[in-house]
C-alpha positions as CSV (number, residue, x, y, z in Angstrom):
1,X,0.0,0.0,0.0
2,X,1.4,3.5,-1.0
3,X,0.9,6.6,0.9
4,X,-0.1,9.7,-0.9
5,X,-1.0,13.3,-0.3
6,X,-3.4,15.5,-2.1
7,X,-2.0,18.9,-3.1
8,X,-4.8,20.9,-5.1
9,X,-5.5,18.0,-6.9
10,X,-1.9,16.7,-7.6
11,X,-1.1,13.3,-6.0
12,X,2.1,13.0,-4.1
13,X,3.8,9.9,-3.2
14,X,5.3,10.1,-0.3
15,X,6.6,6.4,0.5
16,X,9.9,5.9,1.9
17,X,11.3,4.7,-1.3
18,X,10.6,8.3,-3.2
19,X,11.8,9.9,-0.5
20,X,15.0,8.2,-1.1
21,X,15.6,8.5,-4.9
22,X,14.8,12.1,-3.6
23,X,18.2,12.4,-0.9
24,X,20.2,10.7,-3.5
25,X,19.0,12.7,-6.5
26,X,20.3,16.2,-4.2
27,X,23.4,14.5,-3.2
28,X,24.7,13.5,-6.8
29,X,23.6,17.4,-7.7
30,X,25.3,18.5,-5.1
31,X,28.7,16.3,-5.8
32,X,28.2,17.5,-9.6
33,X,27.8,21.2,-8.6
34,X,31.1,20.5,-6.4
35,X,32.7,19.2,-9.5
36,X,32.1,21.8,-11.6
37,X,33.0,24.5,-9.1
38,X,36.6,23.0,-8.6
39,X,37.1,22.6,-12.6
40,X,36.5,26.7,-13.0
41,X,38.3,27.3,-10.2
42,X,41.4,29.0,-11.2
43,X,44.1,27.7,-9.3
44,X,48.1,28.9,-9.2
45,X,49.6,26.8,-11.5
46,X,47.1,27.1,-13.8
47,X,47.3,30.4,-14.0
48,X,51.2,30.6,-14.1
49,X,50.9,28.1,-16.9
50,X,48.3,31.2,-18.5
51,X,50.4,33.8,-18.3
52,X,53.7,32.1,-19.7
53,X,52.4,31.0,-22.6
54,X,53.0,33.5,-25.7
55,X,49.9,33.5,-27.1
56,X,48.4,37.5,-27.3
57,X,44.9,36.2,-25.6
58,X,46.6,34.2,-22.9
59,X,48.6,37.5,-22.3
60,X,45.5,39.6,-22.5
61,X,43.9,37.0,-20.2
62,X,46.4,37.2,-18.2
63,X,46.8,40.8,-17.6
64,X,42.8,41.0,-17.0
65,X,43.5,38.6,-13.7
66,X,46.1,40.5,-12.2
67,X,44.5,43.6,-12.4
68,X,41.1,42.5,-11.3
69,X,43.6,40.5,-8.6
70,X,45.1,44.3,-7.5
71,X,41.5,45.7,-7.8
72,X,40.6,43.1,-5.0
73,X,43.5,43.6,-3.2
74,X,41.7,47.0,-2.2
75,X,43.8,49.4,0.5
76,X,46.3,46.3,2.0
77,X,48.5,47.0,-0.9
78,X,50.0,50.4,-1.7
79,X,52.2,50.8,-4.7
80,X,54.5,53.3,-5.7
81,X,52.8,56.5,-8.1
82,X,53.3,55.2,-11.9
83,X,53.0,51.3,-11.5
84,X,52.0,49.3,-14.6
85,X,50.3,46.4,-15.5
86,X,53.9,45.5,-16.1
87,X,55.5,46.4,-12.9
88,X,52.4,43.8,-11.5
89,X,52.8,41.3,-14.1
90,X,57.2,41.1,-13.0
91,X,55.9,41.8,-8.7
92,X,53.6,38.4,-9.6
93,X,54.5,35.9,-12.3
94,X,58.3,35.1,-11.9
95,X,57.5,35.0,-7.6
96,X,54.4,32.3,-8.7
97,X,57.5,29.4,-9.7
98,X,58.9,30.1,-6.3
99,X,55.5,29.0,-4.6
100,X,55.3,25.6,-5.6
101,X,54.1,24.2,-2.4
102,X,51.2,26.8,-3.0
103,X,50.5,26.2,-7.0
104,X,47.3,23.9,-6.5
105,X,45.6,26.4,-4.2
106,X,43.2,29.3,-5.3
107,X,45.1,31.9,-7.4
108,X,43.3,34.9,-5.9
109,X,44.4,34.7,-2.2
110,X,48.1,33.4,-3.5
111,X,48.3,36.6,-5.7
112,X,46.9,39.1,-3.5
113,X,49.7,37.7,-1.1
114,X,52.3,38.5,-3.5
115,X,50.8,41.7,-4.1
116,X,51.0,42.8,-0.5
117,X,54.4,42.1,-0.5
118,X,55.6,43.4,-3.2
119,X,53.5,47.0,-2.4
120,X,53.2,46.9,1.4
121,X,51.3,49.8,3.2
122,X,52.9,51.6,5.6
């Protein structure tokens, strides 16, 4: 014998079975969304592999990050009157092979880091 509910005329089944598929059907959407979310996550050494490569978009993309990167860094980093993206792009990139140990983690807080020492306040 099933159980169901009446909802405005829509039948609901609400057996222990359904209820079931229904758990497992979250978790595997939740274990996808997971997925995805680490695959479009830009890590370190995926972006040091970006903005070595001499390829004009790759560059371009490259010079986008960093910038948006210093944008986020907000008022912790200070630099000098007259910086470029070029003066951020040497501060970064070349200090990114010396952080191996840190090159699978998130490439925002690894880059802000960089930035901050490179311009310090104060």
């Amino acid at each position: 014998m099933t159980r169901s509910s009446t909802l405005k005329g829509y039948k609901l089944d609400t057996t222990p079975a359904r209820h079931f598929l229904i758990v497992v059907a979250l978790v595997l959407m939740n274990v996808a969304t997971a997925a995805v979310a680490a695959e479009m996550t830009l890590n370190s050494n995926r972006l040091l592999s970006a903005c070595t490569k001499p390829d004009k978009e790759w560059i371009g993309f490259c010079n986008g990050y960093l910038q948006a990167a210093f944008d986020a860094a907000g008022g912790s980093v200070c630099p000098p009157v007259g910086v470029t993206r070029n003066d951020v792009f040497g501060a970064v990139v070349p200090r990114l092979k010396e952080f191996d140990q840190r090159l699978d983690q998130d490439a925002l807080p690894v880059v802000i880091a960089l930035l901050r020492q490179a311009y310090p306040c104060g």
